[in-house]
Structures are given as C-alpha cells and as structure tokens.
N, C-alpha and C positions, 0 to 999 in steps of 0.2 A: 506436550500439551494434550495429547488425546486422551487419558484419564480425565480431562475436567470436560472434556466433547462426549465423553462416553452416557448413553443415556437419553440424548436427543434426539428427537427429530431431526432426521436429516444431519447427524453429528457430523458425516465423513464431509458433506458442501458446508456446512458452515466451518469447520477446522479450516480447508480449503480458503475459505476468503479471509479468514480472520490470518492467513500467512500470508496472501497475497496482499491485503493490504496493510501489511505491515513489513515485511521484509521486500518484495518486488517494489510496492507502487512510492515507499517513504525512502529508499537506497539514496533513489538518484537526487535526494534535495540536500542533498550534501555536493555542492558544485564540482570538488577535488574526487568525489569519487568516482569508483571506474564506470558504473552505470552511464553517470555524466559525463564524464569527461571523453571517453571514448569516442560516443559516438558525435559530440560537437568537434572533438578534432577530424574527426572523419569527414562531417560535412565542413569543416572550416570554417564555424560561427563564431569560435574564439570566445570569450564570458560573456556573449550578447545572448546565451539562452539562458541565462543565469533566473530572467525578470521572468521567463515562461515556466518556471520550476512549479510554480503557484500552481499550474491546472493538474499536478500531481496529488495535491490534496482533495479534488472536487469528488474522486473516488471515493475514499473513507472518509471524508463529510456526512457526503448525501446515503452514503449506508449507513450511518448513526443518526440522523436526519429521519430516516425514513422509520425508525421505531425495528430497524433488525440489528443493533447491536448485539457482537457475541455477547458482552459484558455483563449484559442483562439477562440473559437467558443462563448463564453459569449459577450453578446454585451455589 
C-alpha cells in the first residue's frame, strides 16, 4: 500500500492508521478469532464479550466521520 501513501502529507501516519484500523482494530470482531478469543478466555468472560465487539468500530467511524478518510485523500 505505500505506493498509493506516496505523495502525501504526512503519507508514513496516515498509512499507519489506515493499518491500524483495519487489520489491529476490525480482527477482533470476528468472536472465533484469536485477538478475541484469547484474551476472553484469559479473563474467563466466556461469549459475554461478544455484545462489547461494537466499541471496536467507534475507532474507524469517527475517523471517517471526522472528514480524514484515507479514501479520499488517495488520488
């Protein structure tokens, strides 16, 4: 992906977020995967953190919200 960041302002932090929030912060809303599942076995919450997955999105919302989409800045 950095061939399409090459060029911008501040290309190397926006590449940066445009991974984080898309491989780090969108992993664990898949419940079976290991992001998730790990660490609810660890604390012993069993599929009761299933319903809190949702404040994973509020991330990449409110940075598309906020008018700094990479998507848009990509020519």
């Amino acid at each position: 992906m950095q061939p399409h960041y090459s060029g911008q302002k501040n290309s190397n932090e926006q590449l940066a977020l445009a991974l984080e929030d898309t491989a780090v912060v969108i992993a664990p809303l898949i419940p079976w995967n290991i992001a998730g599942l790990i660490p609810a076995t660890i604390l012993a919450v069993g599929p009761s953190f299933i319903p809190y997955t949702g404040y994973l999105l509020l991330l990449p919302m409110s940075f598309c919200l906020t008018g700094e989409a990479i998507f848009s800045k990509i020519r």
